[in-house]
Structures are given as C-alpha cells and as structure tokens.
N, C-alpha and C positions, 0 to 999 in steps of 0.2 A: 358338589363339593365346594363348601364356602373359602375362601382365602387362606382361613386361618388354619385351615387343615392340610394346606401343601406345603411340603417339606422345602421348594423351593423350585423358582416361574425368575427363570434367564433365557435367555437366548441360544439355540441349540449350533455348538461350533456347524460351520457350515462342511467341515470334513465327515461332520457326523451324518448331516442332512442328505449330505450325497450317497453316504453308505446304506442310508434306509432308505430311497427314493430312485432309486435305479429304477428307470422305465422300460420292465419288461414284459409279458405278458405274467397275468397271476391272474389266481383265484378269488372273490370278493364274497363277499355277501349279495342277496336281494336288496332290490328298491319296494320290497314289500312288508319287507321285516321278518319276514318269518323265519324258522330256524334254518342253520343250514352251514357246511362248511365247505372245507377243500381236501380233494383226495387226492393220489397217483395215480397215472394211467394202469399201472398193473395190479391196483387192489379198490378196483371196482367191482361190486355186485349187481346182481340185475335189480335192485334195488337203490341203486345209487351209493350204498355206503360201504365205505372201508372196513374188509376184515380187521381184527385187533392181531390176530394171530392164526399160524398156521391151521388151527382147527375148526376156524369162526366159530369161537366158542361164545365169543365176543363181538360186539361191531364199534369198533372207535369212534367214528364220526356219523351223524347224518348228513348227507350230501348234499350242496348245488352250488355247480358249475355255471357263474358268469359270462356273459358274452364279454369279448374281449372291449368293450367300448365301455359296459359298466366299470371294467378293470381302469379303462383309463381316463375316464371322467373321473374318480375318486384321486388316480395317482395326482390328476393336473388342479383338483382341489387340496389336497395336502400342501402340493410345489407352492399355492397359489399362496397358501396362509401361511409357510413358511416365511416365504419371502419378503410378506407382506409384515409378519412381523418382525424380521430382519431388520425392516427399515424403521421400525419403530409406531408402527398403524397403530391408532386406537383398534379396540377390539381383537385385537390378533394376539392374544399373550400367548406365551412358551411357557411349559413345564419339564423340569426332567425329572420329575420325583415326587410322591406324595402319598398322603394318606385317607385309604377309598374305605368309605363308609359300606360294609359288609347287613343286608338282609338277608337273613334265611331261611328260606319255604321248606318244612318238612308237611311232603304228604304221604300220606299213608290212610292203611285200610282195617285201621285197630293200632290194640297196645302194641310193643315190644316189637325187638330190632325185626322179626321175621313178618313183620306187618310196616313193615318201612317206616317204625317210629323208631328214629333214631336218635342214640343218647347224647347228653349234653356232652357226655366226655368226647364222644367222636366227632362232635361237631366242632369241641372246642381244637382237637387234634387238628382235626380238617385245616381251623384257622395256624394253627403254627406249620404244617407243612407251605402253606399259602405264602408265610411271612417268610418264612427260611431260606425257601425259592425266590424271592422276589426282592426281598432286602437288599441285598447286592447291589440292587440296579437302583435303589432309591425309594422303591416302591415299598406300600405297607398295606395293610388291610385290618381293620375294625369294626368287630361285629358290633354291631348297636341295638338288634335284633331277632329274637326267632317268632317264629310262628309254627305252628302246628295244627293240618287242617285234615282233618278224618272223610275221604269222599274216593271209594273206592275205584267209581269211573277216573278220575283222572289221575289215582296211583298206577291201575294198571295199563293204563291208556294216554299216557302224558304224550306218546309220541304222536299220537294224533292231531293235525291241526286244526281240529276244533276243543278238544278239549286243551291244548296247549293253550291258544287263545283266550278262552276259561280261564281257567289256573289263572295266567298273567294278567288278566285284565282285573281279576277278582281284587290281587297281593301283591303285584308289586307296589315297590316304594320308593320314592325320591326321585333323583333327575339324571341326567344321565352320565352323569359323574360319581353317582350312585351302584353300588356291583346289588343285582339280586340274582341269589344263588337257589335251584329248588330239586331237592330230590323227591327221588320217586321211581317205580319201577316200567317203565318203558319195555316195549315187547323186541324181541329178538338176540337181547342179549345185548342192544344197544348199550354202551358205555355216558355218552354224552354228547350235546351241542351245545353252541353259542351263537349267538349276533353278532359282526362286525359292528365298530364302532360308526361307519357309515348311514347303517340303517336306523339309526336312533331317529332324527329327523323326522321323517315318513311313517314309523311305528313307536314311536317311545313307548308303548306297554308290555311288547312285547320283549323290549331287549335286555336282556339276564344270559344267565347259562342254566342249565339244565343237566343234572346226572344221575347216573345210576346210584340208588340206596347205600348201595353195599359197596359201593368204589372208595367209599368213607373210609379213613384209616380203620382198622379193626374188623373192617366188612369183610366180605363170605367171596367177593369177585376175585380171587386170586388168578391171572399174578396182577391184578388192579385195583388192587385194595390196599393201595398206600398213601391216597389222597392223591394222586397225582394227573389221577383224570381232571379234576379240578385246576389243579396248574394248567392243564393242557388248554385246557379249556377258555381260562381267564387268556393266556397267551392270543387267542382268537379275538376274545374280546376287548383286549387292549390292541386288536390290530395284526395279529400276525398272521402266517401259512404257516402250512405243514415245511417243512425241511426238505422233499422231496417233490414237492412244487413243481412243474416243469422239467422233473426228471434230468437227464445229465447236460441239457441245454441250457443249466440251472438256472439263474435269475428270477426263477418264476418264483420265489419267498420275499424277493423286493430287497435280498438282504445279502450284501455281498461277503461277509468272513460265517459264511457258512457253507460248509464243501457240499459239490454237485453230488447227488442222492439220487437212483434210475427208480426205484421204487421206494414204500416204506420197509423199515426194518422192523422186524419182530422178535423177542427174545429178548436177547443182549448178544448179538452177535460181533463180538471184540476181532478187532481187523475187516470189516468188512469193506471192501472197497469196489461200487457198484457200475462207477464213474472214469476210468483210468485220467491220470494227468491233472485229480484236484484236489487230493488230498484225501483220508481215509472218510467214509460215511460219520454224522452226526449223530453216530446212532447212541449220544448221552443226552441229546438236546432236548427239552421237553415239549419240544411242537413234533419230533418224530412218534414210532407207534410203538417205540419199545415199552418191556414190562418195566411196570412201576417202579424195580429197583436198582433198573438199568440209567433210569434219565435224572439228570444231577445239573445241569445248565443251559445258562440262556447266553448269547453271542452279545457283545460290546453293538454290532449290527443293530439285532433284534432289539436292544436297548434303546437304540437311538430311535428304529420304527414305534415301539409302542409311546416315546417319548412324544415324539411328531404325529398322532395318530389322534393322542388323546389330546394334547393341543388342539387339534382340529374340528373333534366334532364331541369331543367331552368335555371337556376345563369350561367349569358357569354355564353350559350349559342347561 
C-alpha cells in the first residue's frame, strides 16, 4: 500500500495501545505461513476445526493452535514497534486507517454460480459488505482486480496444502499491504481461512484469505451467505482472535472492551451470558461464529489491535 492510499499514519493514543496489547496468552498464526486460525476449547473437532453451528453443517475456521512462546514473540514485537515509533524511530510508522487494495481469485470448475464462477455482482456485493463493516474504524477496501482461473483440482481441493500452495503461489498479487481474496470450494463444509499478519515475513505468497463460494452475498451457504465470512476472515487477517479466545479467563483476544465468551456462539443467541461477572457474550461481534445476520460490529479494542498489527508487519511492507 503506497502512501497515497492511507487514509491517515499518526501515532496510536497510548490508551489505545494498551487496549490492544494486553499480554495474555492468545492464539497466532504459524511461522510457516500456512493457513490456519483460532478456535474455543469447546468447538474443536478431531479435525482441528470449529463447527459453524450446532449441526456442523458448516466448519468456520481451519485450525492451528500456537505454542504460547509464538504467542509471545509477536505480542513483544508489536510492543516493540509501538514504542518504537512512539518515540518517533525512522521506519516504525503508525496507521489508524486506510485504504487496502482488494485482488480477487475466482476459482471454479466451469461456467455459472453452481461451478464457483461467481458473478461480478456478488463479488461487487462482497466488496460493499467489506466497506460497511470496516468503515467505521477507518478502514476501506478497493478492488483493483479479478481474475478467474477454471482448475477443478484446486476448486474442489483448495483446502489442501498443496494445492492451497498452488493456487497462491500461481495469483497472488502485491505486497503485504495488499488483501488477496480467493474462493473456491473447500471440502467439508469449510466456511474459510486466513494468515495472521505475522506470517507474511516467512511466507508472503501464501498470505490472503480464502472462502467458501457461496458465503458470497446471494450464495446458497445459508445462514452464511451474507458476505460475512469475509469480514470474519479479513478481521484475522488484519490481526485479530476469535471473541471467545481463552474462554472466560478471557484476554486470550488481546482485546480488553470485549466481554469474557466460555465458548463460540452460534445462531444469534440474544442474552447469552457464558461467562458470569463480564458482561453479556459478543455474540454481534464479527470474530464470533454467529449467523451472518446476527454479527453487526467490531470493538473501539479490536480497532486499535488491527490498527497496531497492520503497523507492524503490513504498512510498506
């Protein structure tokens, strides 16, 4: 992302800094790159990944669970480039806000939406749920390009890490300031993954998000066909956890104005309270596993984390 395209690179209040950077244990990304996210203790599979909902009709995330030292080698490199450009260091700029140049990988195995060619309209939809979501906080998104690549093995197979490797190494584009977005149909009912913004580094080809076809506005994934897997997703990729992160010992999301959450929520379960003594579950927050037209926001927290996140190992990069 060149200069001219951020909305605006000051100094993040240090009230802010401590809200995002609470040193507790969390969930990261690999030092490998590969895909991978964060679950709850009580919506693990023997597969590693979170149901979406009470049926596993769906699976929200693909999984991997950090050692806690990767956890905090990254917290103590955030603190480090904070601080650092706190004090005004060459090379250490701050961002709270900008606008991310959007690539988007359509793969599929033939014409039409039931062969995961999917239309410019949904895609253009995809992009204004994207912007609606994230404007708020400063944030934008600008598609600058599609692509459309017909290769059956890695439509129906993208969750594999060889043919994910493929795909990425083939079509992504730009740096890592750059979002590539790619659907496709992944086996099990998989909804989507991301890369933390960590793993760029060690893998830059691999880091984009990756989702389901039909999670597209207008798509067939009901109830996650309102574009929102994508929010969820990008949330990951600008740095964040799931909401229920360390369960009711909470901190483990790095984000403190977000209430203690014992597992994820599914549905839209209104009053759920999982946690006693922290206030009702987040269950509108878009890093939880609610249906698409339950999740509506992101925390003042969460703003200031993906703020400091993308400073760190995004911004010119």
């Amino acid at each position: 992302m060149h200069s001219a395209r951020i909305a605006r690179f000051v100094f993040l209040p240090a009230v802010l800094i401590g809200a995002s950077l609470l040193v507790f244990g969390c969930a990261i990304d690999g030092t490998d790159g590969s895909s991978e996210d964060v679950t709850g203790d009580d919506d693990l599979l023997g597969n590693g990944s979170g149901n979406a909902n009470g049926n596993a009709a769906f699976i929200r995330c693909s999984t991997r669970t950090p050692s806690d030292q990767e956890a905090a080698d990254v917290d103590a490199h955030v603190a480090q480039h904070m601080a650092a450009a706190k004090m005004g260091s060459p090379g250490a700029a701050t961002v709270t806000g900008g606008t991310i140049s959007v690539y988007f990988h359509v793969i599929n195995q033939g014409s039409g939406i039931n062969n995961g060619d999917v239309s410019s309209t949904m895609i253009n939809d995809q992009m204004k749920v994207l912007n609606d979501a994230y404007a708020p906080w400063g944030w934008s998104f600008n598609l600058v390009a599609t692509d459309r690549t017909t290769n059956a093995t890695w439509y129906n197979a993208c969750d594999s890490s060889g043919n994910e490797s493929a795909m990425k190494n083939a079509l992504r584009q730009g740096t890592a300031d750059d979002l590539n977005l790619y659907t496709c149909n992944p086996g099990g009912g998989l909804l989507g993954w991301a890369t933390f913004p960590s793993s760029y580094t060690s893998s830059p080809k691999m880091d984009g998000v990756v989702m389901l076809y039909s999670s597209l506005p207008g798509g067939s994934a009901a109830p996650y066909n309102l574009g929102d897997t994508a929010t969820h997703e990008i949330g990951h990729w600008m740095g964040l956890y799931h909401t229920f992160q360390g369960g009711c010992a909470k901190t483990g999301d790095y984000v403190s104005d977000t209430a203690s959450e014992r597992s994820a929520a599914f549905g839209c379960p209104t009053g759920r309270d999982s946690c006693s003594g922290t206030g009702l579950d987040p269950i509108k927050n878009f890093m939880d596993y609610t249906d698409d037209g339950c999740m509506n926001t992101f925390t003042a927290g969460q703003d200031a984390r993906m703020d400091s996140m993308f400073s760190t190992y995004r911004y010119g990069k």
